[in-house]
OpenMM code with the backbone's topology and positions (N, CA, C; nanometers):
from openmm import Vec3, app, unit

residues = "UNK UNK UNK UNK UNK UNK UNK UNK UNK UNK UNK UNK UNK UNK UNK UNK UNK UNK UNK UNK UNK UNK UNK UNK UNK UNK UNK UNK UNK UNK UNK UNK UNK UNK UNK UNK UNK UNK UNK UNK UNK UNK UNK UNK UNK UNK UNK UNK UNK UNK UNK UNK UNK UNK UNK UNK UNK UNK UNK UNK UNK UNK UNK UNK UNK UNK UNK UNK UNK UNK UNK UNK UNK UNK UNK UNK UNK UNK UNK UNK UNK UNK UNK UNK UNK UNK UNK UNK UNK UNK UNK UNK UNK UNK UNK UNK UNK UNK UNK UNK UNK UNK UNK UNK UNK UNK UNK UNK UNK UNK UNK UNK UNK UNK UNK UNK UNK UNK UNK UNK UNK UNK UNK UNK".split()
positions = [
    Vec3(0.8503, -7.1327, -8.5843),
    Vec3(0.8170, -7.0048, -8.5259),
    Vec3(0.6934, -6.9506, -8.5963),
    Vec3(0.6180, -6.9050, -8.5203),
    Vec3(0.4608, -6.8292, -8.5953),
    Vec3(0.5397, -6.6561, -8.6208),
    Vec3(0.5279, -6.6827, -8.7326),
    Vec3(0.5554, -6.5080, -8.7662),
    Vec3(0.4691, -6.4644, -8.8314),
    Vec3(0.4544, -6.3092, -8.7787),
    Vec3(0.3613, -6.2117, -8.8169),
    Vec3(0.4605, -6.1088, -8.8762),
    Vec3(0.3862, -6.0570, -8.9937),
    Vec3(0.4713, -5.9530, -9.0987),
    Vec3(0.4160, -5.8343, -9.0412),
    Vec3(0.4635, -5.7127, -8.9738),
    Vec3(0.4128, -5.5855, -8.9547),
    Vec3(0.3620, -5.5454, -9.0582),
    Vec3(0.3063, -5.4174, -9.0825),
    Vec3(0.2299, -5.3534, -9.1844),
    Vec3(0.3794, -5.2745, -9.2601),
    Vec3(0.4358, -5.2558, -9.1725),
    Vec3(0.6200, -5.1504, -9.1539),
    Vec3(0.6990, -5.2179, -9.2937),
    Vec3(0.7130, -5.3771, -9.2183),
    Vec3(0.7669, -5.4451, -9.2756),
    Vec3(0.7039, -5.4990, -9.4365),
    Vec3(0.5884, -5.5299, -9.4297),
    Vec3(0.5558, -5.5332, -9.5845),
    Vec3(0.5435, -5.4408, -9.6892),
    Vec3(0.5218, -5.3291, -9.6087),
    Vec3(0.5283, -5.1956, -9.7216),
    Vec3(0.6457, -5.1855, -9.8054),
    Vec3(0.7727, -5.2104, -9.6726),
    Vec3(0.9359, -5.2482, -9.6961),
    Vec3(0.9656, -5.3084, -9.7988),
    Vec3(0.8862, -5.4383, -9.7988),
    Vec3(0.9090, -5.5712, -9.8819),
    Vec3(0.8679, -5.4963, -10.0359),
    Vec3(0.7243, -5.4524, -10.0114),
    Vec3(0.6899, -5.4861, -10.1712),
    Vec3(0.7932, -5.3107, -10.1989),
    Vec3(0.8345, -5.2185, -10.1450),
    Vec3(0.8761, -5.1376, -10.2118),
    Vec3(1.0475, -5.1861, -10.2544),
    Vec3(1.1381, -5.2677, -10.1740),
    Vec3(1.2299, -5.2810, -10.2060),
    Vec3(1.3136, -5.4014, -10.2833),
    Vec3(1.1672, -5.5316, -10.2427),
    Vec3(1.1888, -5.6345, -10.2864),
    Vec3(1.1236, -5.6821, -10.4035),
    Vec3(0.9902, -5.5844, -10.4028),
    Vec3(0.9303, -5.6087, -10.5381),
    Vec3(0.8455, -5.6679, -10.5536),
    Vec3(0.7541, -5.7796, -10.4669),
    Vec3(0.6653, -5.8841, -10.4834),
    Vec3(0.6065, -5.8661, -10.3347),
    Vec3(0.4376, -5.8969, -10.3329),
    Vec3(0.4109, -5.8995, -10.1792),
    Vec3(0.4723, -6.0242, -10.0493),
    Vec3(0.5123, -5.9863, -9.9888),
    Vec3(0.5453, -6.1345, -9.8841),
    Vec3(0.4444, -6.1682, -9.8385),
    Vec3(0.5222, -6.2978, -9.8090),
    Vec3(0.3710, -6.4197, -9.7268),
    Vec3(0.4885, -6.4587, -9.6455),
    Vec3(0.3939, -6.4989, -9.5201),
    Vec3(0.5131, -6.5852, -9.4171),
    Vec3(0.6106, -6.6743, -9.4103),
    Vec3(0.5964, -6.7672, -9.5115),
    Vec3(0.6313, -6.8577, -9.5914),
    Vec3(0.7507, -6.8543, -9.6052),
    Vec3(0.7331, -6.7097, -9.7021),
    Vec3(0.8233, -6.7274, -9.7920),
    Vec3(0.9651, -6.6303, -9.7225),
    Vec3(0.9031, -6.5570, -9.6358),
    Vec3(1.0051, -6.4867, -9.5309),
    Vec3(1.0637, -6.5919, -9.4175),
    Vec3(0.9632, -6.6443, -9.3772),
    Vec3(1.0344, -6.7636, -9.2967),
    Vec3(1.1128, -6.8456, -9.2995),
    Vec3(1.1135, -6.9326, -9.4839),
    Vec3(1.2011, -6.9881, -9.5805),
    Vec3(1.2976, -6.9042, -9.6054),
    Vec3(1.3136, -6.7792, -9.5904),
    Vec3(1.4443, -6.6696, -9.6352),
    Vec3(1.5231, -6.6627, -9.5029),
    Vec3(1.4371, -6.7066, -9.3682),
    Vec3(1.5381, -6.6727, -9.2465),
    Vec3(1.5788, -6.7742, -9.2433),
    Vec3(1.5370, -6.8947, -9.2896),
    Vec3(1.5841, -7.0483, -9.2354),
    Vec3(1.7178, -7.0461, -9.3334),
    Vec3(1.7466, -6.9594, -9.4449),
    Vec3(1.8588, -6.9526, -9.4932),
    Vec3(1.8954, -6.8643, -9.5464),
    Vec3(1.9034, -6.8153, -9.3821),
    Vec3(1.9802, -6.6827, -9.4092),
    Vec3(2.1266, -6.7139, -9.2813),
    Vec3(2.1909, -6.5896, -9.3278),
    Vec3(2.2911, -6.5926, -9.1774),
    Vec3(2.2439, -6.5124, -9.0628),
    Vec3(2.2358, -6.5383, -8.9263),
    Vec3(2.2320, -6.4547, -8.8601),
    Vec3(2.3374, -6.3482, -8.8320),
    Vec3(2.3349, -6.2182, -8.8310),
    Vec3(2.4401, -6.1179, -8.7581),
    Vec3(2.3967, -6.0986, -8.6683),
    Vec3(2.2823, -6.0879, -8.6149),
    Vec3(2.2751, -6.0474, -8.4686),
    Vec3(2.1594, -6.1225, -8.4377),
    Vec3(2.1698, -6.1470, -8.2815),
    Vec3(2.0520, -6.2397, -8.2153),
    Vec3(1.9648, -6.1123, -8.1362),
    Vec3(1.8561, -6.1447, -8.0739),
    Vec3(1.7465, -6.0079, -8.0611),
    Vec3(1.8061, -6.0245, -7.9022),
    Vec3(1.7823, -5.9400, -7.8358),
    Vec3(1.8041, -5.9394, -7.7061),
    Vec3(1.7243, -5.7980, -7.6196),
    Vec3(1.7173, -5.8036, -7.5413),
    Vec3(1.6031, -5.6919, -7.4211),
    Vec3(1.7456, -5.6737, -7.3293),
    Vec3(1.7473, -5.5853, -7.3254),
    Vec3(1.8370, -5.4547, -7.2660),
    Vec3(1.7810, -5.3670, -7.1446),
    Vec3(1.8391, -5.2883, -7.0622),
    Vec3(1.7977, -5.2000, -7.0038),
    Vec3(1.9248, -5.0783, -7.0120),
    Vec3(1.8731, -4.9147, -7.0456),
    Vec3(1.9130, -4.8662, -7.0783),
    Vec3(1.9879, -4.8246, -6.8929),
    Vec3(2.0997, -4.6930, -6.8961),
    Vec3(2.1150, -4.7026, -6.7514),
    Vec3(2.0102, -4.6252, -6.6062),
    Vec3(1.9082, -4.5429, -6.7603),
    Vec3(1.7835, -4.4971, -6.6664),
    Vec3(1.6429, -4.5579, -6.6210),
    Vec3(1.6852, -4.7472, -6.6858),
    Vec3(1.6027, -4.8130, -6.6462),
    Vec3(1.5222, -4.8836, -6.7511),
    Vec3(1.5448, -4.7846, -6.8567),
    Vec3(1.4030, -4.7924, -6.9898),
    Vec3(1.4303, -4.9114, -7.0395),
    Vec3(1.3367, -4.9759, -7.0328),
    Vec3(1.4175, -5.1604, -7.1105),
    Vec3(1.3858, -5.1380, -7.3069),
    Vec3(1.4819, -5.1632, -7.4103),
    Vec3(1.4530, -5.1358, -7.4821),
    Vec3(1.5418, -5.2907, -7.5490),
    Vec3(1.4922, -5.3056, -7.7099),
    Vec3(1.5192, -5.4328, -7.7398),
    Vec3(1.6098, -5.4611, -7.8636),
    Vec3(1.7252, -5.5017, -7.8840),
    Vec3(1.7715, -5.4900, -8.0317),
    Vec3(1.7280, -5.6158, -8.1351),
    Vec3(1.6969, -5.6105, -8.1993),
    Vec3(1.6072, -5.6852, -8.2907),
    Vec3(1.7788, -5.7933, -8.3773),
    Vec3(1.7122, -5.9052, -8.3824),
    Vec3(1.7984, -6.0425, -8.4637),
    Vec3(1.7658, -5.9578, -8.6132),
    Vec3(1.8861, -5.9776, -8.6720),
    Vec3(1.9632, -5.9646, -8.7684),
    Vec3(1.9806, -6.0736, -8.8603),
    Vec3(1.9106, -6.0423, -8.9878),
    Vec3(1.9659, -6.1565, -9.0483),
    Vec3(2.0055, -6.1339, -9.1998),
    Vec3(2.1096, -6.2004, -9.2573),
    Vec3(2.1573, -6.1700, -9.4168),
    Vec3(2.0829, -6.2510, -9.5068),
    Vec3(2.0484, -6.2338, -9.6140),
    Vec3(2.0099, -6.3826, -9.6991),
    Vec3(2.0924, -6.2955, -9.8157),
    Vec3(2.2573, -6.3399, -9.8546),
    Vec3(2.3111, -6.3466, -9.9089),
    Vec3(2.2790, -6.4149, -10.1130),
    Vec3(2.1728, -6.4432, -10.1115),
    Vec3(2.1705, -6.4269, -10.2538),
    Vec3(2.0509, -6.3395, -10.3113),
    Vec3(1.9272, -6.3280, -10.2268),
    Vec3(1.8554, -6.2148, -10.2223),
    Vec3(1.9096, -6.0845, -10.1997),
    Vec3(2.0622, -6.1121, -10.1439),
    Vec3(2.0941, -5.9566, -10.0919),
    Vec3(2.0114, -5.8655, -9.9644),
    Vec3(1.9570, -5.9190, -9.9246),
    Vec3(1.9133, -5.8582, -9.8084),
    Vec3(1.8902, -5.8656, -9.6799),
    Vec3(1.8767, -5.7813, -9.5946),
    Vec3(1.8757, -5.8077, -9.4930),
    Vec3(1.7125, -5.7350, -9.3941),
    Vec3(1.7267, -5.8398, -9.2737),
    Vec3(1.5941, -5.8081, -9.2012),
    Vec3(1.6298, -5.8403, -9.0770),
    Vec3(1.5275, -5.7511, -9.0598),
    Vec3(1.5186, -5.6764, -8.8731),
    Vec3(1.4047, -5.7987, -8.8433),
    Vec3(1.4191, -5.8808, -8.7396),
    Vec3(1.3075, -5.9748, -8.6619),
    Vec3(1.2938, -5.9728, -8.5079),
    Vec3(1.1866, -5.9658, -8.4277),
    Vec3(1.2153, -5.9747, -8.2899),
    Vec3(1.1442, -6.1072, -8.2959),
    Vec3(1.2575, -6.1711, -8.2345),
    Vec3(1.2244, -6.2800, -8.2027),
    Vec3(1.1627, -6.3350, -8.1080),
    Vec3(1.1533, -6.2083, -8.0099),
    Vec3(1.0469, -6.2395, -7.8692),
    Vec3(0.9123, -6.1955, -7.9147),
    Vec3(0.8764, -6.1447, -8.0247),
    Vec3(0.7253, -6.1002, -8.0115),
    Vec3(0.7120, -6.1851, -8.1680),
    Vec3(0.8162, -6.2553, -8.2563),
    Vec3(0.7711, -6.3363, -8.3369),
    Vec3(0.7152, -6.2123, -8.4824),
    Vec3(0.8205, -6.1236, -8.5010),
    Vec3(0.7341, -6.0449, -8.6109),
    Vec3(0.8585, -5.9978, -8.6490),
    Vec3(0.8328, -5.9863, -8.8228),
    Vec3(0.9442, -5.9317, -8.9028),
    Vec3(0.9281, -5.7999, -8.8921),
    Vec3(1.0193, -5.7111, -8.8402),
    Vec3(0.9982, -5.5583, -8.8653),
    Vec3(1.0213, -5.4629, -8.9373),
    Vec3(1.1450, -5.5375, -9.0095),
    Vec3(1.1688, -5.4255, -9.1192),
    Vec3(1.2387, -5.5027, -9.2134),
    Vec3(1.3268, -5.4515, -9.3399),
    Vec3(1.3550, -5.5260, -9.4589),
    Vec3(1.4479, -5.4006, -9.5442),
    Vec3(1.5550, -5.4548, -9.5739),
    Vec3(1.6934, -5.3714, -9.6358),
    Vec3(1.7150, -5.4520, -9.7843),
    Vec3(1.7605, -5.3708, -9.9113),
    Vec3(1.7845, -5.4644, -9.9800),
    Vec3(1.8704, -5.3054, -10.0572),
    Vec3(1.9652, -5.3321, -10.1998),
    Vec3(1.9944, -5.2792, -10.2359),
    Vec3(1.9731, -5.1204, -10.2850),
    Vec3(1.7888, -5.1359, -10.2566),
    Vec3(1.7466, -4.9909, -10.3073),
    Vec3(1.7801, -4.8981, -10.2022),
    Vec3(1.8418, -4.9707, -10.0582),
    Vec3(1.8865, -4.8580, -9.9840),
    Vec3(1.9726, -4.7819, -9.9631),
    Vec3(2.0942, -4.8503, -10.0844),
    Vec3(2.2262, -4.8315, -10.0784),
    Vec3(2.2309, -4.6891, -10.1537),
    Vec3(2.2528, -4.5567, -10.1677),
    Vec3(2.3278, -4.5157, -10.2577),
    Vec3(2.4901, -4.4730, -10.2287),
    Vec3(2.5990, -4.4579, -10.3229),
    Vec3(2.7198, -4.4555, -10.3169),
    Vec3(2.7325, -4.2981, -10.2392),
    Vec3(2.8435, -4.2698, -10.1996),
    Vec3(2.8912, -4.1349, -10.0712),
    Vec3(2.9169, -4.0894, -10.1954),
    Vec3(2.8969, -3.9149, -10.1609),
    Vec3(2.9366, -3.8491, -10.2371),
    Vec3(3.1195, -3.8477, -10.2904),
    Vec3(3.1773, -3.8356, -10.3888),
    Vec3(3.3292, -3.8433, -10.3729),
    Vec3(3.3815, -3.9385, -10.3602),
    Vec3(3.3155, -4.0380, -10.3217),
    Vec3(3.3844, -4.1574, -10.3131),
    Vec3(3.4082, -4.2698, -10.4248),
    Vec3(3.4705, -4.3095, -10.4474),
    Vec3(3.5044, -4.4293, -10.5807),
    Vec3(3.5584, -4.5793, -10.5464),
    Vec3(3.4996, -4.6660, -10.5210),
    Vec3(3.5509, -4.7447, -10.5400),
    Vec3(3.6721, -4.8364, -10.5906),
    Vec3(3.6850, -4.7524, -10.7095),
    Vec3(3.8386, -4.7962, -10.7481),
    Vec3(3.9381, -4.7193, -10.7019),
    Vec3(3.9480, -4.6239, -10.6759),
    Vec3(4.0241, -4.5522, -10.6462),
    Vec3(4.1147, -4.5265, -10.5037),
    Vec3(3.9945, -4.6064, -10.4245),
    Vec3(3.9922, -4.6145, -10.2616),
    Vec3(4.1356, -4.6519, -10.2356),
    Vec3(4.2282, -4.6121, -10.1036),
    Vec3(4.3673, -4.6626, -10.0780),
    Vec3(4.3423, -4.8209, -10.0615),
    Vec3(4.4516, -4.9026, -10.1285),
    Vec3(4.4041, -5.0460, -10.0887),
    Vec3(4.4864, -5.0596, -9.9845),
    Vec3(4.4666, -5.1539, -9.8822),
    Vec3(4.4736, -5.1768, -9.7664),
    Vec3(4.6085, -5.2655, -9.7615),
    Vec3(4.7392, -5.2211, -9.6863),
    Vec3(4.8663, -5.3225, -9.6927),
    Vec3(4.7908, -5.4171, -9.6233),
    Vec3(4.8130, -5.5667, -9.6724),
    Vec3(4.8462, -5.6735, -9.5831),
    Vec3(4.9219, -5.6925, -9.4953),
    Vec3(4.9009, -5.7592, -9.4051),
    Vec3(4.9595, -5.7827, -9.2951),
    Vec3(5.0617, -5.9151, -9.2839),
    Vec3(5.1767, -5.9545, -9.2782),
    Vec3(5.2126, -6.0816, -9.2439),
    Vec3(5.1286, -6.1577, -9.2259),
    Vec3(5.0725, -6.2549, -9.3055),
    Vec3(4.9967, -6.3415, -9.2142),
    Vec3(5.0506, -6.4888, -9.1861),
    Vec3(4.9548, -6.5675, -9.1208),
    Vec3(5.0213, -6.7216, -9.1324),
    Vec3(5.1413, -6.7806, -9.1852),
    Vec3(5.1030, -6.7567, -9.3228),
    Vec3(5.2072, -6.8281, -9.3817),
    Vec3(5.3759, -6.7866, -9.3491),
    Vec3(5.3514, -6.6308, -9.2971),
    Vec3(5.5110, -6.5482, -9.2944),
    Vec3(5.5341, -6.6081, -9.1601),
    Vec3(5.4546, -6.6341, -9.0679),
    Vec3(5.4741, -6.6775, -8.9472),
    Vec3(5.5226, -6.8096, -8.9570),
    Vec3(5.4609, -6.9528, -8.9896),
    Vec3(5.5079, -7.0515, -9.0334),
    Vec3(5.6336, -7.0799, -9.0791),
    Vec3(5.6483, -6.9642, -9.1682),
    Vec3(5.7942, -7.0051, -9.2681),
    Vec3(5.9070, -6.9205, -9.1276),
    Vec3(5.9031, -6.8413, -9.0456),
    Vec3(5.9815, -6.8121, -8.9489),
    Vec3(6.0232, -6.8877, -8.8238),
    Vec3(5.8865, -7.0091, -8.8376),
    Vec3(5.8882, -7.0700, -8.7378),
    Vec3(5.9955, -7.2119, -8.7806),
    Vec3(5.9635, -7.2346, -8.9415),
    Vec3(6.0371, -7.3203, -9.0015),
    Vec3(6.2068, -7.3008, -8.9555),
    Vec3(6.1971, -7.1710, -9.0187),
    Vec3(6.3199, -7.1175, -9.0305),
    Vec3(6.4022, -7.1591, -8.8781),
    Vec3(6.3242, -7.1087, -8.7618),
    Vec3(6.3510, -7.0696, -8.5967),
    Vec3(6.4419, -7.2525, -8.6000),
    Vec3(6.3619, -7.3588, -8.6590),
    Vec3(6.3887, -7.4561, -8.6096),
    Vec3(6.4788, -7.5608, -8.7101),
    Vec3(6.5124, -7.4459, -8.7833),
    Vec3(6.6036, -7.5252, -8.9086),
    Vec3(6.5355, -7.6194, -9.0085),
    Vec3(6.4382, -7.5882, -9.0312),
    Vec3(6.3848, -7.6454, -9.0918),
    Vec3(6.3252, -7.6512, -9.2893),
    Vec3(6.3942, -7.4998, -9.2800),
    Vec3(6.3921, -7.4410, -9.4438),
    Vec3(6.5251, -7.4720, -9.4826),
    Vec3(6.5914, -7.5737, -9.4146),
    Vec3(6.7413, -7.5665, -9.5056),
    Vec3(6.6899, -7.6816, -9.6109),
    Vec3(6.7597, -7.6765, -9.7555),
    Vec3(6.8023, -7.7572, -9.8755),
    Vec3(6.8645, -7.8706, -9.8154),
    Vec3(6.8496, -7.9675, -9.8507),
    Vec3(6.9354, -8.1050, -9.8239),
    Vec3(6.9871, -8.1496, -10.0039),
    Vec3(7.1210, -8.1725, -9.9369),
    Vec3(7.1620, -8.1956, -10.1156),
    Vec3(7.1445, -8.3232, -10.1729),
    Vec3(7.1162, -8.3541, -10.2665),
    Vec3(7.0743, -8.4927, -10.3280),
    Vec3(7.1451, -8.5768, -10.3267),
    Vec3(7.1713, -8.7273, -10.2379),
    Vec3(7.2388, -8.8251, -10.2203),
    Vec3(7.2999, -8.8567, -10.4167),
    Vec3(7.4308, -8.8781, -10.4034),
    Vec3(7.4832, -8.8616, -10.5142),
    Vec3(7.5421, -9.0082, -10.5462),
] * unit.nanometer
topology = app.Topology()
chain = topology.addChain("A")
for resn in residues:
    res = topology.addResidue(resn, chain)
    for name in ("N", "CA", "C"):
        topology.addAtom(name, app.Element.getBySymbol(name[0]), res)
């Protein structure tokens, strides 16, 4: 893919990532990155065609970037300096979340359904 870095997008880079980008080296970051979202062209219901831009993670850089992939240009760039924590909120403290039955409770019921959790006693 020929990519072009907006002016948007590099300002992005060197303020959040720290170093200037080259195509390269953004291009090498999408080729391993994950995608979350693919770009797609829309029409709104008053007609206006508008476009959501591909999504992508690069999980050890930590960041993420906005690309349209129909016009071939990185548009924007997310990385930790965007994060700050909610007011009040704590991390540790947060309700932890019950689990749910999963698999395994299902399995062992299904065992069960078919007699299959009984003990067999040891040939003596």
């Amino acid at each position: 893919m020929d990519l072009t870095l907006t002016r948007h997008f590099e300002k992005r880079w060197l303020e959040r990532v720290g170093n200037w980008p080259t195509i390269e080296a953004v291009q090498h970051y999408i080729a391993n990155s994950v995608q979350i979202q693919r770009c797609e062209d829309c029409v709104r219901g008053d007609g206006k065609p508008y476009r959501f831009l591909a999504i992508y993670w690069h999980p050890e850089l930590d960041l993420v970037m906005k690309i349209d992939t129909v016009e071939h240009a990185a548009v924007t760039v997310f990385s930790r300096e965007n994060w700050s924590p909610r007011p009040g909120w704590d991390a540790v403290s947060a309700p932890a979340i019950k689990p749910r039955p999963g698999l395994s409770c299902r399995i062992a019921r299904i065992r069960e359904a078919f007699g299959l959790n009984r003990k067999f006693a040891s040939a003596a």
